[in-house]
C-alpha positions as CSV (number, residue, x, y, z in Angstrom):
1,X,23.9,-3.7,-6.2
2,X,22.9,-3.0,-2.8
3,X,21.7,-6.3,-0.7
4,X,19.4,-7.0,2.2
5,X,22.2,-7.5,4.4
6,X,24.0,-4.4,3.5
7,X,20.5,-2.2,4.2
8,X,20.0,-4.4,7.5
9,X,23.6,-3.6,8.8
10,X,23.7,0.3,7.9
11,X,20.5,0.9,9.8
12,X,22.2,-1.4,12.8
13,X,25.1,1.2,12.2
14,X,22.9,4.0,12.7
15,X,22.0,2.9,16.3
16,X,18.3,2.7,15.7
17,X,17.2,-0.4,18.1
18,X,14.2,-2.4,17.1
19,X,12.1,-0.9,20.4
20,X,12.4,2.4,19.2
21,X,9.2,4.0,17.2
22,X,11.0,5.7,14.3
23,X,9.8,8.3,12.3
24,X,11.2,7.0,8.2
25,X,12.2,8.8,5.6
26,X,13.4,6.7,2.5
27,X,14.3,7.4,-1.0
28,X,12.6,5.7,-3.7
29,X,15.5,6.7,-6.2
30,X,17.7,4.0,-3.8
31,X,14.9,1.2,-5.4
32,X,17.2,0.4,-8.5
33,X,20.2,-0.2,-6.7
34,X,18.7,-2.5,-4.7
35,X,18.6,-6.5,-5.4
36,X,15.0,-7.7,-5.0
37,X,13.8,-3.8,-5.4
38,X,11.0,-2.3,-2.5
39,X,10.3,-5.3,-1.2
40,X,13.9,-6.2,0.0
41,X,14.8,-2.8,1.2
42,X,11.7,-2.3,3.4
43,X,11.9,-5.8,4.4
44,X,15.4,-4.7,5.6
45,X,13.8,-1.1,7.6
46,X,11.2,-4.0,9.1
47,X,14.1,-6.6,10.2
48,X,15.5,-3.6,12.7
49,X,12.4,-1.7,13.4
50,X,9.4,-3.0,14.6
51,X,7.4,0.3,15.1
52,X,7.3,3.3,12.3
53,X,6.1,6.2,10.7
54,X,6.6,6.8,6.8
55,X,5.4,10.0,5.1
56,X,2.1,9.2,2.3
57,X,1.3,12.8,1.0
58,X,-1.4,13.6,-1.3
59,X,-1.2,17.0,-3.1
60,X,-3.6,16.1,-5.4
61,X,-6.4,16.8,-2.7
62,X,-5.1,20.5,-2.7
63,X,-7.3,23.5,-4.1
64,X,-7.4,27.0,-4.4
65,X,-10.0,28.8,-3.4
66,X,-11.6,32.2,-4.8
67,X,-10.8,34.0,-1.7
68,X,-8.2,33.7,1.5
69,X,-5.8,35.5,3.8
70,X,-3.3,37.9,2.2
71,X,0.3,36.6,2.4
72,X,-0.7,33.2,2.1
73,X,1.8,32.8,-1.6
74,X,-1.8,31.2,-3.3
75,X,-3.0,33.3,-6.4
76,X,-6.7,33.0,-5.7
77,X,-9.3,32.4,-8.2
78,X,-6.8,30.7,-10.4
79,X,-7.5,27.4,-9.8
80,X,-11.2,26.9,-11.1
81,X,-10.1,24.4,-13.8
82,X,-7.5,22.6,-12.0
83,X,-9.7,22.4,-8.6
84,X,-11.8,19.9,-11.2
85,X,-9.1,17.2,-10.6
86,X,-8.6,17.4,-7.2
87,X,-9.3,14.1,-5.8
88,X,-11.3,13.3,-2.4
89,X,-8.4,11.8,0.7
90,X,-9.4,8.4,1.8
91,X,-7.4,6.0,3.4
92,X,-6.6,4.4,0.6
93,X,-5.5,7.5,-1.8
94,X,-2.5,6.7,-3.0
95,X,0.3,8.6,-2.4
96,X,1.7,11.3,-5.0
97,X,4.9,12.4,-4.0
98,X,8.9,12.0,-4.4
99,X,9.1,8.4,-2.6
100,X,5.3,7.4,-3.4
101,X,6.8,3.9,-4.6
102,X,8.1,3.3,-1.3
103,X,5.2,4.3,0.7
104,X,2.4,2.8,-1.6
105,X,3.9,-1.1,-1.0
106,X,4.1,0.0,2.9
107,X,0.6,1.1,3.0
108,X,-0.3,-2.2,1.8
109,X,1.9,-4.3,4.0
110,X,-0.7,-6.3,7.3
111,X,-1.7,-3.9,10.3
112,X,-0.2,-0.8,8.8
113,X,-2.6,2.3,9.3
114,X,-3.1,6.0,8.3
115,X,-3.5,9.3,9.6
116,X,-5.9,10.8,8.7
117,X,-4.5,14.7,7.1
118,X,-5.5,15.1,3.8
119,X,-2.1,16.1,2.8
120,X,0.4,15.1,4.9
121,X,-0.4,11.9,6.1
122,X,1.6,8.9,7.5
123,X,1.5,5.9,7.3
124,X,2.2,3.7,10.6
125,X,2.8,0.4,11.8
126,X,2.7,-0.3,15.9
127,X,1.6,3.6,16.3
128,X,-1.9,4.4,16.0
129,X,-2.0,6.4,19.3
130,X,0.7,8.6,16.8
131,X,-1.7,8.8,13.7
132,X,-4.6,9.6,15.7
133,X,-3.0,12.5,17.1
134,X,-2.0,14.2,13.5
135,X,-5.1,15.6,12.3
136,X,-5.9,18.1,10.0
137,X,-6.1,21.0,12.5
138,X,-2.9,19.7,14.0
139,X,0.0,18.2,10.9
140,X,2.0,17.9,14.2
141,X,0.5,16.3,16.3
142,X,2.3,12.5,15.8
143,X,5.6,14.2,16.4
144,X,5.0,15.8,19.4
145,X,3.1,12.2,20.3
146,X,6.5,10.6,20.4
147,X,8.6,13.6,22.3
148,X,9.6,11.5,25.7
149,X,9.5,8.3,23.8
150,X,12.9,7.2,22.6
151,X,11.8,8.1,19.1
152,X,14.4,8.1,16.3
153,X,14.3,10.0,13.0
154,X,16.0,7.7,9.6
155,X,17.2,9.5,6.8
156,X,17.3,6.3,4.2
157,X,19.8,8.3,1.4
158,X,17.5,11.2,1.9
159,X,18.8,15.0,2.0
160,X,18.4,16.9,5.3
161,X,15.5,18.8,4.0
162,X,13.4,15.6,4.5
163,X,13.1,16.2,8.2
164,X,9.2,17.1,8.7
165,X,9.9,17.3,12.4
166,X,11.8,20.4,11.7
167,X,8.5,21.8,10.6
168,X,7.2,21.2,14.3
169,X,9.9,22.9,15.4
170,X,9.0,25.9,13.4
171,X,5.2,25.7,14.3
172,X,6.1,25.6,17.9
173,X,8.1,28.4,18.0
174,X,5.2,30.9,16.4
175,X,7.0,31.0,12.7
176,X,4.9,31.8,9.9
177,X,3.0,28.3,8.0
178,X,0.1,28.9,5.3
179,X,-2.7,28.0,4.9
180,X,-4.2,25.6,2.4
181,X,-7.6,23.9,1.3
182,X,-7.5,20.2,0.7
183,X,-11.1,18.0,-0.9
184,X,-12.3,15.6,1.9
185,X,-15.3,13.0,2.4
186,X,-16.8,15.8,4.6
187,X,-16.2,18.4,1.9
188,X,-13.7,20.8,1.6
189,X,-11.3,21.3,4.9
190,X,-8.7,24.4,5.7
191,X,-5.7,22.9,6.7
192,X,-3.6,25.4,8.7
193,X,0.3,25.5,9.9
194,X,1.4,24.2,6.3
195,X,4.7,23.6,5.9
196,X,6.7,26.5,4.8
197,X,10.5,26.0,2.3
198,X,12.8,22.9,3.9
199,X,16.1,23.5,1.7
200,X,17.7,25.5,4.7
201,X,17.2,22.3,6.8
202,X,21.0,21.1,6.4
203,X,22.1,24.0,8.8
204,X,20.8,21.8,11.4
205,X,23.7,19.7,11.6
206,X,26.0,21.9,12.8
207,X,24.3,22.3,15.4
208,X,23.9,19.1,16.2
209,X,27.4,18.0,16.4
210,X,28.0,15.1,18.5
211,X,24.1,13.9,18.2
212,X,24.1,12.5,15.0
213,X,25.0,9.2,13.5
214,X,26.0,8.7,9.9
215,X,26.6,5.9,7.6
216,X,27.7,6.1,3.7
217,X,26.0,4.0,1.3
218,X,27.5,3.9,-2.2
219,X,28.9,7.4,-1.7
220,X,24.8,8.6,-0.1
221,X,25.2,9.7,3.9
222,X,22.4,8.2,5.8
223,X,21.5,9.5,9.2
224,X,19.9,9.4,12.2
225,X,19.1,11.2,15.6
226,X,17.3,11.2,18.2
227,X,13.5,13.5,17.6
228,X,14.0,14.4,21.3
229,X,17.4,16.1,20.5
230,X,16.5,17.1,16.7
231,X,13.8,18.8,18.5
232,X,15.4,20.6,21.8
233,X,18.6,21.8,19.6
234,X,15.9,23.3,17.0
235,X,13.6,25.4,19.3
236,X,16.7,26.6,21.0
237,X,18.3,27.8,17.9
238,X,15.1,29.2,16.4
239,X,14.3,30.9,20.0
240,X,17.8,32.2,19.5
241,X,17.6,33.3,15.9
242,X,14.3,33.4,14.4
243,X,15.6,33.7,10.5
244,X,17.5,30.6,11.6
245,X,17.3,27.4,8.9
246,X,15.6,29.7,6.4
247,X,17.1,29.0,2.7
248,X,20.0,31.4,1.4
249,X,17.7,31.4,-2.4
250,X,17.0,34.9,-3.0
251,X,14.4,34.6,-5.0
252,X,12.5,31.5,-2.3
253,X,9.1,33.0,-1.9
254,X,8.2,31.3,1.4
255,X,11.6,32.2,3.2
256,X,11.1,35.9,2.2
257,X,7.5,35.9,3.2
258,X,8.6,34.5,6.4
259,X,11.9,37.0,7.2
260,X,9.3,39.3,6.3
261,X,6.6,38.5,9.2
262,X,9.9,38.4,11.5
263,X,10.5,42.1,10.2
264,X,7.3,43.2,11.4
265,X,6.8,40.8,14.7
266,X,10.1,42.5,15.8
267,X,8.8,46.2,15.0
């Protein structure tokens, strides 16, 4: 079993200083192996970090709507009985995704707030000038917030694909996003530059050679970097090679779609 101590001193290892805002990405699957479950493995991420973001998205406020842009991988109209269910985004939806368990008892925890996207919000604690500026026009926006800022990205036993700061990356250099339609208190919102396939995201590393620190945890690398560097070496090598960090699946929808609209950009 994994202790507090052990957690505390693998994120020390990773270089991540407490005045740092760090954008967190932990995986819940790590909760077993932990003694003293959630509680003792965020009260280890809190012992070393005093300012974060963790990830709280709610799919379950997605819908499909009758009618939309071609090339947007959404069969419209076929949502009518599903779009039923969809529930409204407040504050306090809780989460529904892979590491909900981990988020949900962060959301909870004093002075921690949340963007408000109706998707792909985040949670924050010390950073509300960062959740203000993700909004639903702009998923982004709390990255590029903390460009310039000494931020640091933690990968907590999580794969590579987990980096959302990569999809930044992607929306800054003009790469094809969708489209989608999420339920709100206002009503029902379009929210644009959605996040396209992430399982290509490992390619990164190469890349970033020398800029990376790594720890292993009961045979599961942890990382972290710098968003600053994660950032600069991914616009250069997407400005360099647009099909760059796309998936090698054949048969991935998104990643076709997208070497598609590089295709025809290109002429």
């Amino acid at each position: 079993m994994l202790q507090y101590r052990d957690l505390k001193n693998a994120i020390h290892d990773l270089g991540v200083k407490r005045s740092e805002p760090t954008l967190v990405h932990a995986y819940a699957a790590l909760i077993p192996q932990v003694k003293g479950g959630i509680q003792t493995m965020l009260g280890a991420i809190l012992a070393g970090i005093d300012n974060m973001l963790m990830p709280s998205f709610t799919f379950k406020t997605m819908l499909i709507p009758e009618i939309g842009p071609e090339e947007n991988l959404i069969e419209y109209g076929s949502g009518r009985e599903e779009n039923l269910n969809a529930s409204i985004f407040t504050p306090d939806l809780p989460a529904d995704f892979e590491d909900q368990a981990i988020s949900e008892v962060f959301r909870h925890y004093p002075d921690v707030n949340r963007s408000n996207h109706p998707i792909l919000s985040f949670l924050g604690l010390g950073l509300d000038g960062a959740l203000q500026a993700q909004s639903t026009a702009d998923p982004y926006g709390h990255i590029r917030y903390l460009l310039g800022k000494n931020a640091k990205v933690l990968l907590i036993g999580k794969d590579i694909s987990a980096l959302f700061s990569i999809h930044a990356c992607e929306q800054e250099s003009g790469r094809k996003q969708f489209l989608r339609w999420a339920m709100t208190e206002e009503g029902i919102k379009e929210c644009p530059s959605f996040p396209g396939c992430s399982n290509g995201f490992h390619k990164v590393l190469f890349h970033l050679e020398g800029e990376v620190r790594q720890v292993t945890v009961q045979d599961q690398p942890w990382y972290s970097f710098s968003l600053d560097s994660l950032t600069r070496t991914t616009l250069q090598l997407l400005r360099e090679d647009p099909y760059a960090l796309l998936c090698n699946d054949l048969h991935c929808e998104k990643c076709n779609l997208i070497r598609k609209d590089i295709r025809q950009r290109r002429g």
